[in-house]
LOTORVEX-114868 format. One line per field, with one value per residue (C-alpha): residue number from 1; x, y, z; residue in one letter. Coordinates in pm, 1 decimal. Example, Ala and Ser with C-alpha at 12.3 -4.5 7.8 and 13.67 -1.06 7.14 Angstrom:
BEGIN
seq: (1; 2)
c1: (1230.0; 1367.0)
c2: (-450.0; -106.0)
c3: (780.0; 714.0)
type: (A; S)
// end
This chain:
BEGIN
seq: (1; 2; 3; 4; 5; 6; 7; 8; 9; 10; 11; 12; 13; 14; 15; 16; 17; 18; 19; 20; 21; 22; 23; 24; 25; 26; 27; 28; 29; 30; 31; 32; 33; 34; 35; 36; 37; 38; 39; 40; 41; 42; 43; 44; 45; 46; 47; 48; 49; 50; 51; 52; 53; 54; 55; 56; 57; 58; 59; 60; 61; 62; 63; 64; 65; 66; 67; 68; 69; 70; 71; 72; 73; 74; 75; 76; 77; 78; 79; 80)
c1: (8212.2; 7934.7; 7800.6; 7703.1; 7458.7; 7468.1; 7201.1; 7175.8; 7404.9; 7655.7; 7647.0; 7768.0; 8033.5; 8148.9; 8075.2; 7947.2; 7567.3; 7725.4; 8075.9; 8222.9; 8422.3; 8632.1; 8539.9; 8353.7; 8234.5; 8072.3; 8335.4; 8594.3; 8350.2; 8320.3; 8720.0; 8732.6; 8487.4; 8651.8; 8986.7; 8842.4; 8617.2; 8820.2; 8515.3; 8353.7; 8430.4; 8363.2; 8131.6; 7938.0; 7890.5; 7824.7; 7544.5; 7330.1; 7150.0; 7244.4; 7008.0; 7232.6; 7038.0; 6692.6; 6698.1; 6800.4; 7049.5; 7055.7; 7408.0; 7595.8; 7952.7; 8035.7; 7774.3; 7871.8; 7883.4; 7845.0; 7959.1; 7628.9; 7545.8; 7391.7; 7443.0; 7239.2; 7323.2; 6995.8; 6913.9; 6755.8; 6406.0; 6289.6; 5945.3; 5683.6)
c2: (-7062.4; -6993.2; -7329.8; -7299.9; -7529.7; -7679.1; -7798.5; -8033.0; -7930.2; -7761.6; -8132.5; -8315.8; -8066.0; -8024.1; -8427.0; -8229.9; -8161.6; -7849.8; -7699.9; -7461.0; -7143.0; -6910.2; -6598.5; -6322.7; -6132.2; -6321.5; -6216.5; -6445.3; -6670.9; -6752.3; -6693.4; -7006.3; -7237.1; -7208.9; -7277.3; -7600.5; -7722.1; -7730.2; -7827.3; -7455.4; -7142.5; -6805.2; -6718.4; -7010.4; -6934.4; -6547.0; -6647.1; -6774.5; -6626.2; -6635.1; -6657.8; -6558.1; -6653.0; -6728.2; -6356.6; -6322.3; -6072.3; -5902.3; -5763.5; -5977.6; -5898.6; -5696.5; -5877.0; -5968.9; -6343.5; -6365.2; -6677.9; -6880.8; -6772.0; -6973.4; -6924.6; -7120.2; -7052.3; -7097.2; -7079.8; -6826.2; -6913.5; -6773.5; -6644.4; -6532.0)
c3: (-9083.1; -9368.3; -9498.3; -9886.2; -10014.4; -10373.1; -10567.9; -10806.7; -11094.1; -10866.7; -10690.9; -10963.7; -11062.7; -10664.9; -10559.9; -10243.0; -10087.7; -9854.5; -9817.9; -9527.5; -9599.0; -9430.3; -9631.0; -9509.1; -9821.5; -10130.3; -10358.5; -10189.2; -10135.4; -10486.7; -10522.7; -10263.0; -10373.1; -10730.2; -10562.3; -10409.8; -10677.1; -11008.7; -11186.8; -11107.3; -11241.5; -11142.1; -11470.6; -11356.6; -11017.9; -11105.8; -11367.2; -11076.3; -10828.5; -10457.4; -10148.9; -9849.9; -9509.9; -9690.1; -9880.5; -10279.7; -10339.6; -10689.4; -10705.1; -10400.6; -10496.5; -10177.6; -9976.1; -9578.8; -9510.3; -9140.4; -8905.0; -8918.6; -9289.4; -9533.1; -9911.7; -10179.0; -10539.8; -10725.8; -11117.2; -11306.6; -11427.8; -11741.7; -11808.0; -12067.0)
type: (X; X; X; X; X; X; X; X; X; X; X; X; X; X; X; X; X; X; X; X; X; X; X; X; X; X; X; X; X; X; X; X; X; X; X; X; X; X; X; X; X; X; X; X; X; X; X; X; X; X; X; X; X; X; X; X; X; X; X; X; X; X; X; X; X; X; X; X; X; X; X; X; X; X; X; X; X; X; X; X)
// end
């Protein structure tokens, strides 16, 4: 099973450092943590950016999540 990490804000909202899913493609992912997490919605999670396995993907909707994936959801930084 993929093992998604959360950071700080995502902490507080899940009450959990890491979580384990089932899914296999980011879409459900974020279908399933939003199932599990009432405090998390899907705008939320789809505002951030994702590193799956140490690599940021832009546009991750279709992305693979394999067995031993990782998946950190990471905020946008804003620049001048």
């Amino acid at each position: 099973m993929a093992t998604v990490i959360f950071s700080g804000e995502l902490e507080k909202l899940t009450g959990d450092i890491r979580t384990e899913i089932s899914s296999t493609v980011y879409r459900d992912m974020v279908t399933e943590l939003v199932e599990r997490y009432p405090a998390l919605s899907r705008q939320l999670l789809e505002e951030m950016a994702v590193a799956i396995d140490g690599v940021i993907i832009v546009d991750p909707l279709l992305e693979e999540l394999l067995e031993d994936s990782e998946v950190h959801f990471l905020h946008f930084v804003a620049g001048g």
